[in-house]
ROBAFI-579405 format. One record per residue (C-alpha): residue number from 0; residue in one letter; x, y, z. Coordinates in nm, 2 decimals. Example, Ala and Ser with C-alpha at 12.3 -4.5 7.8 and 13.67 -1.06 7.14 Angstrom:
BEGIN
+-----+-----+--------+--------+--------+
!   n ! res !      x !      y !      z !
+-----+-----+--------+--------+--------+
!   0 !   a !   1.23 !  -0.45 !   0.78 !
!   1 !   s !   1.37 !  -0.11 !   0.71 !
+-----+-----+--------+--------+--------+
***
This chain:
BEGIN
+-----+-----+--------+--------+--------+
!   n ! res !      x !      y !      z !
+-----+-----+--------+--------+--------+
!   0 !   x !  -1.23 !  -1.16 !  -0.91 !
!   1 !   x !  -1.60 !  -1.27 !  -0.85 !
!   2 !   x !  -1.89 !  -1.03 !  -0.76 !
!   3 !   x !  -1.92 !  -1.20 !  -0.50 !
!   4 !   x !  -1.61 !  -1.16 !  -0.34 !
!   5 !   x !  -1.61 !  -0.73 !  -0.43 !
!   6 !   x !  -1.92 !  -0.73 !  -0.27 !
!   7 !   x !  -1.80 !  -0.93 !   0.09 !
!   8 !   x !  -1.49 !  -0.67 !   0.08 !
!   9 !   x !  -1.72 !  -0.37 !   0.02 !
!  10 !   x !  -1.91 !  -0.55 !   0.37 !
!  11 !   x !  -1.60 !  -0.55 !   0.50 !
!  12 !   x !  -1.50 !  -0.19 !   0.46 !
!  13 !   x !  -1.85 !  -0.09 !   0.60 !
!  14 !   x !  -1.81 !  -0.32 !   0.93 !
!  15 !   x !  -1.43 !  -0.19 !   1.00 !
!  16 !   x !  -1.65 !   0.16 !   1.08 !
!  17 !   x !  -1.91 !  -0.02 !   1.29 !
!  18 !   x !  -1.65 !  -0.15 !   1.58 !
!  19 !   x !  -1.72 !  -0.08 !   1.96 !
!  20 !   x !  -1.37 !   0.00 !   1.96 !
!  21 !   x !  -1.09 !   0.11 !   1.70 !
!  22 !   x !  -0.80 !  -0.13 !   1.63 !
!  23 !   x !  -0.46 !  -0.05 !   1.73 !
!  24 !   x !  -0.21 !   0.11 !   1.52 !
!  25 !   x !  -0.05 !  -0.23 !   1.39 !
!  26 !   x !  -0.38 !  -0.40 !   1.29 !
!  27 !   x !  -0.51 !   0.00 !   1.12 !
!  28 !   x !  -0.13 !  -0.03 !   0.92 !
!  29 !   x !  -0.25 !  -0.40 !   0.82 !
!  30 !   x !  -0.60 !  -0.25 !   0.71 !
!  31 !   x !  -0.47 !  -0.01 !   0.56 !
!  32 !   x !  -0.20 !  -0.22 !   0.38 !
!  33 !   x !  -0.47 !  -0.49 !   0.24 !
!  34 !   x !  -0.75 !  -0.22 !   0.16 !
!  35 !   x !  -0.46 !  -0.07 !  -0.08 !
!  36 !   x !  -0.35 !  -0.39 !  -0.19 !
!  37 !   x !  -0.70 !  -0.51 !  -0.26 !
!  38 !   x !  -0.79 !  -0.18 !  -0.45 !
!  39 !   x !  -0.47 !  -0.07 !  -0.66 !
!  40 !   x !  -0.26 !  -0.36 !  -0.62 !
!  41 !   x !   0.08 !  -0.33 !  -0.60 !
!  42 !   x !   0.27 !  -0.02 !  -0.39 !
!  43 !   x !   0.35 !   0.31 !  -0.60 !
!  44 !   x !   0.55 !   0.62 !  -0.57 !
!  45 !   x !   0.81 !   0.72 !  -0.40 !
!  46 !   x !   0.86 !   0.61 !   0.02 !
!  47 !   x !   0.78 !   0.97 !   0.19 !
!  48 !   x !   1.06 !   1.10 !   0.43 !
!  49 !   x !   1.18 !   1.04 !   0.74 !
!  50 !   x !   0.99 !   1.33 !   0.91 !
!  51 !   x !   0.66 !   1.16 !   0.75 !
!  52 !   x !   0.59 !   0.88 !   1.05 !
!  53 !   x !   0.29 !   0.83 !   0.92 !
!  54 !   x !   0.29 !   0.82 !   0.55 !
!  55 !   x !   0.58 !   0.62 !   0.60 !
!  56 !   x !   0.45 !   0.39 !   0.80 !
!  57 !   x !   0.16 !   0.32 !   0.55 !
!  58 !   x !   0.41 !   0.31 !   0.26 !
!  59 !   x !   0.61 !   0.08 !   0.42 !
!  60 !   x !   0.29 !  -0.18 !   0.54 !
!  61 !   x !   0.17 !  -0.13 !   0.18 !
!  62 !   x !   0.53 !  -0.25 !   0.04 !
!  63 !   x !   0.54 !  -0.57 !   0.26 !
!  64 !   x !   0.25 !  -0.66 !   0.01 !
!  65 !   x !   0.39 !  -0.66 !  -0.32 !
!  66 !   x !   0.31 !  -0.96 !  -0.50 !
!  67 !   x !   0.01 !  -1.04 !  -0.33 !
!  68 !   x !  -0.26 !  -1.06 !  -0.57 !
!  69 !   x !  -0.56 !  -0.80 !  -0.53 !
!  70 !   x !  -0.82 !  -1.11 !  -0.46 !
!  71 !   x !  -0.62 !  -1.26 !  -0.20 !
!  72 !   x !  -0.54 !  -0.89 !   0.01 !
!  73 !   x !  -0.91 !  -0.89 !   0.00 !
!  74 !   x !  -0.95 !  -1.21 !   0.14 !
!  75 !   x !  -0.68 !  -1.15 !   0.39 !
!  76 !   x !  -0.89 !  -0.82 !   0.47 !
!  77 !   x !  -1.22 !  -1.00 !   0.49 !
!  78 !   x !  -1.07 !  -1.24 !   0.71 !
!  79 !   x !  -0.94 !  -0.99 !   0.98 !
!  80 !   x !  -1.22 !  -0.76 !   1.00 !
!  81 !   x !  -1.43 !  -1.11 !   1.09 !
!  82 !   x !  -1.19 !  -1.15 !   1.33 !
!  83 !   x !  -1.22 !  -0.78 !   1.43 !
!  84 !   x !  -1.59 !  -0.81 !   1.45 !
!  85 !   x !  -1.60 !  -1.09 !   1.67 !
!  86 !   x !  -1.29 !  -1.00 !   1.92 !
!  87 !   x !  -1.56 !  -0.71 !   1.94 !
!  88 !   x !  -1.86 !  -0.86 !   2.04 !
!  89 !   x !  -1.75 !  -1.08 !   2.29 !
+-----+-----+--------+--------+--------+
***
């Protein structure tokens, strides 16, 4: 992974927080899911139980990734908070 790319992702991260407006729950779980990807690569631990929505929700989102290299989920991350950030200005 290039320094170049860490550094776009760390952007990235910083201009998720800058949005007029939050993204809805699907597009946070896809956030979510590439952040993790991009950071610790592939999904650990155990799935949290059925009274966990949430946690399960991200476990599951994080799953869907495995495989996916940490350089591409950053890509992929880069790439929708660009699209993200321009949905928001116009």
């Amino acid at each position: 992974m290039t320094e170049d790319m860490r550094a776009q992702f760390e952007q990235a991260v910083a201009d998720v927080m800058k949005l007029s407006k939050a993204p809805d729950n699907m597009t946070k779980l896809a956030l979510y899911a590439l952040y993790k990807q991009g950071t610790k690569g592939d999904c650990e631990g155990k799935r949290p139980g059925m009274v966990d929505f949430v946690g399960r929700a991200k476990y599951d989102a994080w799953q869907k990734l495995a495989g996916t290299s940490q350089e591409d989920a950053m890509a992929q991350y880069i790439d929708l908070v660009r699209k993200l950030r321009e949905a928001d200005k116009g």
